[in-house]
N, C-alpha and C positions, 0 to 999 in steps of 0.2 A: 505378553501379559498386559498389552492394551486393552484393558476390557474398560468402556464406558457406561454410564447409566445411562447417559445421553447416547441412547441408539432406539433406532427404530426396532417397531415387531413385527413379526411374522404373523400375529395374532389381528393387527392390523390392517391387513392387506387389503386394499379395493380394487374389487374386478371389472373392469368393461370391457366385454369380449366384442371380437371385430363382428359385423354384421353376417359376411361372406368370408371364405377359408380360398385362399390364393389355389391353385392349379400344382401340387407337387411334383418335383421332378424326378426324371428317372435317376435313382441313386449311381447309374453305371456312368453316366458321362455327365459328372458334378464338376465345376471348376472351383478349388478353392477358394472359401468367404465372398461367394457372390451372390448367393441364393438366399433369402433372409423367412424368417415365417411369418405366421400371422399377428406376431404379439411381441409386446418389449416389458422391459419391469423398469420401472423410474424411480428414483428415494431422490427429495431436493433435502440440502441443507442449509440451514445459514444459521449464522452468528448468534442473530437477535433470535431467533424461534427454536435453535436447534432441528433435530430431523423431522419431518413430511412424512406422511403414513404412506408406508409404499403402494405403489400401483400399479396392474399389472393390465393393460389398454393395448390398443391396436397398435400395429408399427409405423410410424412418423417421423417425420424430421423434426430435428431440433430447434425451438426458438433460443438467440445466443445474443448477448449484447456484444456488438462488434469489439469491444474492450474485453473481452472476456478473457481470462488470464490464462487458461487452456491454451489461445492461439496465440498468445504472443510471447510467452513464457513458458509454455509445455508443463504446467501446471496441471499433471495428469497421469493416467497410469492404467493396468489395463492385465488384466484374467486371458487364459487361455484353458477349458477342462473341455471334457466330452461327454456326453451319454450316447452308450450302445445298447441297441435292442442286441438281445441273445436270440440262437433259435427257440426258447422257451417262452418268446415275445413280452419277457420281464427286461424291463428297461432299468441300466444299470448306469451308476458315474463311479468315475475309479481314481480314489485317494483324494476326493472336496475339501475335506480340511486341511490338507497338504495348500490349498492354493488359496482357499481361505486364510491361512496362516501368513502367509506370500504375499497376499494383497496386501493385508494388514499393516505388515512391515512397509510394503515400498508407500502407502498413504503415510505413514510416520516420516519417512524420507522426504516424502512429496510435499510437507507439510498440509494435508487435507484431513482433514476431522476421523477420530476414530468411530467404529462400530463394535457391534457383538456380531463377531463370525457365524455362530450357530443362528442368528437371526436372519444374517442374509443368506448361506446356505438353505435354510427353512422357503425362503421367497422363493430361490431360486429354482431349489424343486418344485417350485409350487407353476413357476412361470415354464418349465418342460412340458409338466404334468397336463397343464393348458393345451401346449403346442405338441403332445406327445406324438398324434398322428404325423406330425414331419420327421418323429426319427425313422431313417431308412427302415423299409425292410431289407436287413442286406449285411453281412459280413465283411464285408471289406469297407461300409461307409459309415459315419457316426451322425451325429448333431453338435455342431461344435457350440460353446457357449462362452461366448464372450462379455464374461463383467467388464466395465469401465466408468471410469473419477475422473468428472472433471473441474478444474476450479474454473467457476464463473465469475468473479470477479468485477464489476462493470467499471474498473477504472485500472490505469496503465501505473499505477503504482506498482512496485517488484516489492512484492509482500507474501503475506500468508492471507489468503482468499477467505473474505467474510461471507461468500456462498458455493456449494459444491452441487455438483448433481453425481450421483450413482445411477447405472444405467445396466440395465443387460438384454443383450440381443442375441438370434441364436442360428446357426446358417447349418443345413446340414452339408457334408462334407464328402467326397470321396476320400482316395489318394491323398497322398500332397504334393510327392514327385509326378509330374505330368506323363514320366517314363516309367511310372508304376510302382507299386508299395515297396519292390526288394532287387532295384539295379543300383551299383553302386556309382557314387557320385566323386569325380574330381575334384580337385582343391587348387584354389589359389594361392599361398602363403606369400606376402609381400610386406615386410615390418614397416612402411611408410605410415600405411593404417594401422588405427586400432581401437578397437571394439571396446574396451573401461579402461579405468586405470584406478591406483590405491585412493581410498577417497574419494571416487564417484559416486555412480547409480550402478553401475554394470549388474548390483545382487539385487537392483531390482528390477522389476518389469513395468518401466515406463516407455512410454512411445519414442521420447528423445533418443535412448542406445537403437532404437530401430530406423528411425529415418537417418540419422548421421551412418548409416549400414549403407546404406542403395546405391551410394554412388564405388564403394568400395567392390562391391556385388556386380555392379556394372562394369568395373574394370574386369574382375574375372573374366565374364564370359566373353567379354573383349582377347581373353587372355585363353579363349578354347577351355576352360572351365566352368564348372558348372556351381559352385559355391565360394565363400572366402575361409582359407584357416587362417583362423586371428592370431597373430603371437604378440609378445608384449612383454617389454626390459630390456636390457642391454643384452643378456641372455637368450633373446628368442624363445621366449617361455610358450610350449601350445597352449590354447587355454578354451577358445569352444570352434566349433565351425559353421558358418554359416548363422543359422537364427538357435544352433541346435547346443547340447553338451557333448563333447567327446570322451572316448574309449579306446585305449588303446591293450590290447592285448597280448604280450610278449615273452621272452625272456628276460626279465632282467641284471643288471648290470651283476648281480649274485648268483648268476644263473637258475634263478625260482621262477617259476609259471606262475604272471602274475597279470590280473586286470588293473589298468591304471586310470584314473580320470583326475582330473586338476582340483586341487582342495580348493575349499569354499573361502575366501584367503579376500573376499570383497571385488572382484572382479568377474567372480563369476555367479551364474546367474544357478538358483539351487533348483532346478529342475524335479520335475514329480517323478516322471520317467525316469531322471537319471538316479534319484535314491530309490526307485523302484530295482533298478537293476543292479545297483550296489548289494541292497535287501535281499536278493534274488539270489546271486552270486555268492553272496556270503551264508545263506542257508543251503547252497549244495556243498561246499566247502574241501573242493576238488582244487583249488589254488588260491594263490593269495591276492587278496583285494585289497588296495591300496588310494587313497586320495594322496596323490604326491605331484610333486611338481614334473614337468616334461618339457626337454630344450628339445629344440631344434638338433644341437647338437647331438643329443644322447638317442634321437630318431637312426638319424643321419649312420653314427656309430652302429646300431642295434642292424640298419637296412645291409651297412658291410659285413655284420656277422651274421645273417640268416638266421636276428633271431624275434621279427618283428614278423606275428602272424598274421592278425585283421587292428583293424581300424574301424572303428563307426562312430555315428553321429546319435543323439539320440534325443526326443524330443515328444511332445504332445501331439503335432500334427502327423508328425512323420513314424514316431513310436523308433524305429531304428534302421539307420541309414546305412549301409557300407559303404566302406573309402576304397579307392581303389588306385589312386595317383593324384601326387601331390606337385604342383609346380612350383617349384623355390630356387631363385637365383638364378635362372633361365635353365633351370634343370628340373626332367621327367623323375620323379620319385615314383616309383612302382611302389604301392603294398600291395599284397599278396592275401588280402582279405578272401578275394575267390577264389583265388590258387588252394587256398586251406578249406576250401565250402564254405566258407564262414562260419562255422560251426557256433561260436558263442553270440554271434548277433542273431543267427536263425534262434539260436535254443531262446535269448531273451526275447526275441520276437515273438515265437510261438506261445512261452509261456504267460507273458505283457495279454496278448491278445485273447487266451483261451481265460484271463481271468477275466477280461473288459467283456466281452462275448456270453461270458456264463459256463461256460464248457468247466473251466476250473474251479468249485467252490474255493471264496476267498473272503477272509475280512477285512480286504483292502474295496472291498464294492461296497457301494451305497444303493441301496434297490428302490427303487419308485415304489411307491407306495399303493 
């Protein structure tokens, strides 16, 4: 219910389009966020003036006053959505106000200036619409779009920043597993890390929970794995894996057929994807869905009674991961994700993708205009 009158408009908007159009690549061999397009969308803010009419200019670096509260203080925060061409070459984004909403929140946290969501969504289409010819022609690859806040700040005070920049840039995308959209991924489970905790950031999406990650990540693969599962308390609580939400799909401890994923309890980060497949899940209504908490322990129990089917990960880039072994405590944890076919990560896979694609009419799509 942040809504400001102090926000910029969409009505606004100043266009300077780039002279020449960059060389697009081939959508089959994209490497994640490397590839950028012709165009960025900029909003400044500050203090004294309030918001800068947005702009929507050629892509550039940034000028930043070396004090700028972003790099010394992580006075910042940052979007993760998509637009996919369909074969119907209508270009679609799936659930924007979901992240719109998301932003909102972690700029309240971050202490950086509110806006009107529906104004920046507005630019935002406006700044694909520009860059449209870089959405793949392609099914398997998107345009990723990345908003990002940053406090600029030009002084080393630890404050709330008298000037912000908003920003959004747009990379199109393959994959995101380098080993392809649907092999599944090992886990590293080690409680030494930990990814939030009660009273942080973790339910938001700032940069800080992502770079205090890397080195934890780096131990994995150190460790012959290929991701980290975070746990967290005294307990061993699972809570997400990797950059992703988790799902676990079981018997539980009642003996009921049930999808489980960790409630939104302030550490964990509220995923589009992951209340997409909630949403999903709960309109087939073939078992019970649950936001509950999940130990290590009641894994560990559930893997001695064969009654722990798949596991996945689930997320924007990756839309849905399967688990397939976990290392915890210098022990091989087998799940049985592809022993079962996966059946519920394919089924929200296919049905995620057939709505982002076009295949599925959905009112969870936003259509370019």
């Amino acid at each position: 219910n942040h809504v400001t009158l102090d926000s910029f408009k969409a009505a606004d908007l100043v266009i300077s389009l780039a002279i020449s159009s960059k060389e697009k690549p081939d959508p089959s061999n994209l490497v994640f966020g490397t590839v950028f397009t012709d165009h960025m969308l900029t909003i400044e803010w500050s203090l004294e003036h309030g918001w800068e009419k947005p702009e929507i200019k050629p892509l550039q670096n940034l000028s930043l006053h070396p004090a700028s509260s972003a790099l010394h203080y992580g006075v910042e925060l940052f979007e993760g959505m998509k637009a996919y061409r369909g074969e119907d070459d209508k270009i679609r984004l799936f659930r924007p106000r979901l992240n719109m909403d998301r932003m909102l929140r972690s700029a309240v946290r971050a202490s950086l200036p509110t806006f009107d969501k529906e104004e920046l969504l507005e630019c935002i289409l406006k700044l694909v619409e520009v860059d449209k010819e870089w959405v793949p022609y392609s099914t398997s690859s998107s345009l990723y779009i990345r908003p990002t806040f940053i406090g600029t700040e030009p002084s080393l005070g630890v404050k709330k920043p008298s000037k912000a920049l908003l920003y959004v840039i747009l990379s199109p995308v393959g994959p995101y597993f380098s080993s392809g959209s649907f092999n599944p991924v090992s886990l590293w489970a080690d409680p030494k890390f930990v990814r939030a905790w009660k009273g942080g950031t973790g339910d938001c999406k700032m940069g800080g929970n992502y770079g205090a990650s890397i080195y934890a990540q780096s131990e994995a693969v150190k460790a012959g794995c290929q991701q980290v599962l975070w746990l967290y308390g005294e307990d061993y609580q699972i809570t997400e894996v990797g950059t992703m939400n988790l799902f676990l799909y079981w018997i539980n401890e009642d003996g009921e057929e049930e999808l489980a994923t960790p409630p939104l309890d302030g550490i964990i980060l509220p995923g589009v994807t992951r209340q997409s497949i909630l949403d999903l899940a709960c309109k087939w209504g073939q078992f019970k869905v649950s936001e509950r908490h999940l130990t290590m322990n009641d894994l560990l129990t559930a893997l001695k009674e064969n009654r722990v089917k798949e596991m996945f990960g689930s997320g924007t880039a990756c839309v849905v991961c399967p688990v397939s072994k976990i290392l915890y405590m210098d022990e091989d944890l087998l799940i049985p994700t592809m022993d079962n076919g996966a059946k519920i990560a394919n089924r929200c896979l296919k049905e995620l993708v057939d709505i982002q694609y076009g295949r599925q009419p959905s009112n969870w799509v936003h259509l370019l205009s």
